[in-house]
C-alpha positions as CSV (number, residue, x, y, z in Angstrom):
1,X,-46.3,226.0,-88.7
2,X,-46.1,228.3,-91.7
3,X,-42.3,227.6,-92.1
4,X,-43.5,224.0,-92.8
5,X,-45.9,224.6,-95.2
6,X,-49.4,225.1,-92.9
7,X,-51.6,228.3,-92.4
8,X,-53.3,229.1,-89.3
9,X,-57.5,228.6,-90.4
10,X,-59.5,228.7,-87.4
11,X,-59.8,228.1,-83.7
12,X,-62.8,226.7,-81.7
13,X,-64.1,224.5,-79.1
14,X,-66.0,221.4,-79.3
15,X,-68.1,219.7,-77.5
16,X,-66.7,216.1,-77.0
17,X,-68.1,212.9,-75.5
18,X,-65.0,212.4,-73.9
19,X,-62.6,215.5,-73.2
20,X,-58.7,215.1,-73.2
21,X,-56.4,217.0,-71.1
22,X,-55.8,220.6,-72.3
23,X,-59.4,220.5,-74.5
24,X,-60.9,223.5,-72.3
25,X,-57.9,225.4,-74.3
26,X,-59.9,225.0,-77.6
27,X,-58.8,223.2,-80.6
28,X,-56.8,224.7,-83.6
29,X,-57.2,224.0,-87.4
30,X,-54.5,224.1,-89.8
31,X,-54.1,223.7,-94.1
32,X,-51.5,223.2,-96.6
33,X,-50.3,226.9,-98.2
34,X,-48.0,224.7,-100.7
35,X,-49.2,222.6,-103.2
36,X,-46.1,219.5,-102.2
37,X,-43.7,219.2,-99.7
38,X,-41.5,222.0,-99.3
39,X,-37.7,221.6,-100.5
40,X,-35.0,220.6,-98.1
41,X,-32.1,223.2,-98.1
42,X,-28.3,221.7,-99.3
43,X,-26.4,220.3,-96.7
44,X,-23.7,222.9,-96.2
45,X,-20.4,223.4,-94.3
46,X,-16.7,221.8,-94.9
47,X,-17.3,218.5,-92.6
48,X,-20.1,217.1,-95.5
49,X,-17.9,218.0,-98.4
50,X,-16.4,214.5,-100.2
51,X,-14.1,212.6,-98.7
52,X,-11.0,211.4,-101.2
């Protein structure tokens, strides 16, 4: 999760009216470390060079 751009805040468990499969696990929260999306690297290698 960091590598895209979230930090680990918190776990905890919840009591919910209805309880999904896994929820005895606990629940996770995450938040944004960047301020925008992080850039994509270049496409490299010699098969996405221009053709012509």
């Amino acid at each position: 999760m960091e590598k895209a751009g979230l930090r680990f805040v918190r776990s905890y468990t919840g009591d919910w009216p209805e309880a999904i499969p896994g929820s005895e696990h606990g629940e996770v929260e995450y938040a944004l470390t960047a301020p925008g999306p992080a850039p994509h690297p270049a496409p490299a290698g010699p098969d996405l060079a221009p053709q012509g």
